[in-house]
C-alpha positions as CSV (number, residue, x, y, z in Angstrom):
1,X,84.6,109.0,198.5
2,X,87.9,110.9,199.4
3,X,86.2,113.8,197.8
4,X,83.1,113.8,200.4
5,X,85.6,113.3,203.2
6,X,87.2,116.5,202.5
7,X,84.6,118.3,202.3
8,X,82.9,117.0,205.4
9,X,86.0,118.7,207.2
10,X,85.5,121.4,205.7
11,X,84.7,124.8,208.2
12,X,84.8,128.4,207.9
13,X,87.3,130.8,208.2
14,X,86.3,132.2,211.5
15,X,86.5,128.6,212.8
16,X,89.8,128.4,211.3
17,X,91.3,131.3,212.5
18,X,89.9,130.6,216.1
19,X,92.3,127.7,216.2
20,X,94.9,128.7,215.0
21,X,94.9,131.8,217.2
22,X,93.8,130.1,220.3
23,X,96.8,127.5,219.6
24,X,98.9,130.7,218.8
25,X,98.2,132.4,222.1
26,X,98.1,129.4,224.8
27,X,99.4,126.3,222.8
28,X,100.2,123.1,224.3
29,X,103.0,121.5,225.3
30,X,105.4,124.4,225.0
31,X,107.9,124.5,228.1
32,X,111.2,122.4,228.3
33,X,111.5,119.5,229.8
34,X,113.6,118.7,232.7
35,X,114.8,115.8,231.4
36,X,117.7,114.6,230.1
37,X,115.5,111.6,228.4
38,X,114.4,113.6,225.4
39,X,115.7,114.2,221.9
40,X,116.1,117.8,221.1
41,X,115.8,119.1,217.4
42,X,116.1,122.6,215.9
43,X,114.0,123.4,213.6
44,X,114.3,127.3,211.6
45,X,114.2,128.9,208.8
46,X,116.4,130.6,207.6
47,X,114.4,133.4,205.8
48,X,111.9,134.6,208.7
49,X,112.2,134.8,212.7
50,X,111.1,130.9,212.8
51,X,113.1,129.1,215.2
52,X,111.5,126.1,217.3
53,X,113.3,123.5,219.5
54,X,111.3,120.1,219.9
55,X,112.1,118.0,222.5
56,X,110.5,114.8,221.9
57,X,111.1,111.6,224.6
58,X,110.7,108.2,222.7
59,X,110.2,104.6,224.5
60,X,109.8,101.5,222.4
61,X,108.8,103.7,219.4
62,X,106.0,105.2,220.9
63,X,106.4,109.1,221.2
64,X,105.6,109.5,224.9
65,X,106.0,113.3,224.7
66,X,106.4,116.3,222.8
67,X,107.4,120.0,223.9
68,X,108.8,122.8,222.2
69,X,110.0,126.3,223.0
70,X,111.2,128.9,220.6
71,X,110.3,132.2,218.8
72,X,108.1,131.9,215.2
73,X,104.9,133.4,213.8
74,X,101.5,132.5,214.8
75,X,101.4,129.7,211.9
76,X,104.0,127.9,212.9
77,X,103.7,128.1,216.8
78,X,100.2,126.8,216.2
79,X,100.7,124.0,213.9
80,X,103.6,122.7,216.3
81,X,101.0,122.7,219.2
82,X,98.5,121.0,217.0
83,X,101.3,118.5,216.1
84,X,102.4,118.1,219.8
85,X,98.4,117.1,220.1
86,X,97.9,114.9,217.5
87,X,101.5,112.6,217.6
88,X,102.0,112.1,221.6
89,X,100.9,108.3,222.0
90,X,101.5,107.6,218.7
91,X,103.8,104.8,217.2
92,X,106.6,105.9,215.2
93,X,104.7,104.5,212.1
94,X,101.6,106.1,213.0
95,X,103.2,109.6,213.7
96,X,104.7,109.2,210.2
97,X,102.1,108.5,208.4
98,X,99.8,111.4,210.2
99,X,102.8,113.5,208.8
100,X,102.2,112.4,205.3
101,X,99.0,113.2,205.2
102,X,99.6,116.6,206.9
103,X,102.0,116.9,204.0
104,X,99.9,115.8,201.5
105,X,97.5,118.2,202.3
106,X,99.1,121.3,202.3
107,X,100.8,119.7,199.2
108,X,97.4,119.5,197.7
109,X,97.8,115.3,197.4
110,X,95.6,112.8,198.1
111,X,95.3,112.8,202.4
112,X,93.1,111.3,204.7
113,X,91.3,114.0,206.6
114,X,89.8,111.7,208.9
115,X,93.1,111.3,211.3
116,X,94.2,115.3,210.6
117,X,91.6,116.6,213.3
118,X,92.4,120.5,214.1
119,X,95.4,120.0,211.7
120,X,93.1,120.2,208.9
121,X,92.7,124.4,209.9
122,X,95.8,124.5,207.2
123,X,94.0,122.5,204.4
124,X,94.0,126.0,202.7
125,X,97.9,126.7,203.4
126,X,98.8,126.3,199.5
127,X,96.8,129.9,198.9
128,X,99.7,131.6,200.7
129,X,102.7,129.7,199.1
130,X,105.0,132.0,201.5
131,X,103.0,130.5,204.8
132,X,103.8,126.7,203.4
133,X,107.2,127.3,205.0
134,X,105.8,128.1,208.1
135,X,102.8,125.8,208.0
136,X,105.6,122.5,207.8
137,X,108.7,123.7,209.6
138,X,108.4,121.9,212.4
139,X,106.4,118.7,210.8
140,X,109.1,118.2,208.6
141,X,111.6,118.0,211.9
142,X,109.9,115.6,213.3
143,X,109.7,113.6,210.4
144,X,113.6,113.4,209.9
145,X,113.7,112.9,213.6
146,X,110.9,110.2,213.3
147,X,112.7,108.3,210.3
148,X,116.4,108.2,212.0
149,X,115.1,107.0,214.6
150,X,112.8,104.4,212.4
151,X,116.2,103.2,211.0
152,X,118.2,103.1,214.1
């Protein structure tokens, strides 16, 4: 069953590579805010030009808001706008467990494609072991912002 789920998500490369570039060159949610409300978190790494700020505003553990700003490659300016996408509204719980997944997957582990949507352009990611970097930079900051503030 998890095996026919995959595949159903399954689409081509040119379908891939139209997301990724279209979140590339106009992503979402990429300005910062003008409020003093939201948590800021720097995400780089250390071996490229990746370096994203995400400013995320929580209420009552739901993730009202997400925006980032910063410079990076096309992989990991898209994946942060397809992450902006997928967590705003989301309960803390929910966001992390849309993370694990997203981890899973370009892990190549178990996931559930199902609540991935456009983030599932990077089930492939694994094929370019130096692009997993880019691919989870910013997922893995919000997840250690997500979890401190789980504990909190």
């Amino acid at each position: 069953c998890e095996y026919r789920l995959k595949e159903r998500y399954k689409m081509n490369n040119d379908l891939k590579r139209s997301i990724i570039l279209d979140n590339y060159q106009f992503p979402s949610n990429r300005k910062i805010p003008n409020d003093d409300s939201y948590i800021k978190i720097n995400t780089n790494n250390e071996s490229c030009i990746d370096n994203i700020d995400l400013y995320v505003k929580l209420e009552n553990d739901i993730i009202k808001d997400i925006n980032f700003e910063g410079e990076a490659c096309a992989i990991s300016i898209s994946t942060t706008s397809i992450m902006t996408k997928l967590l705003i509204g989301k309960s803390i719980k929910e966001a992390l467990n849309i993370i694990r997944n997203y981890q899973n997957m370009i892990q190549e582990k178990d996931y559930d494609a199902n609540i991935l949507k456009e983030a599932i352009v990077y089930n492939e990611t694994y094929k370019q072991p130096s692009r997993i970097k880019c691919a989870t930079l910013t997922w893995n900051g919000m997840e250690k912002l997500l979890k401190d503030k789980s504990l909190n």
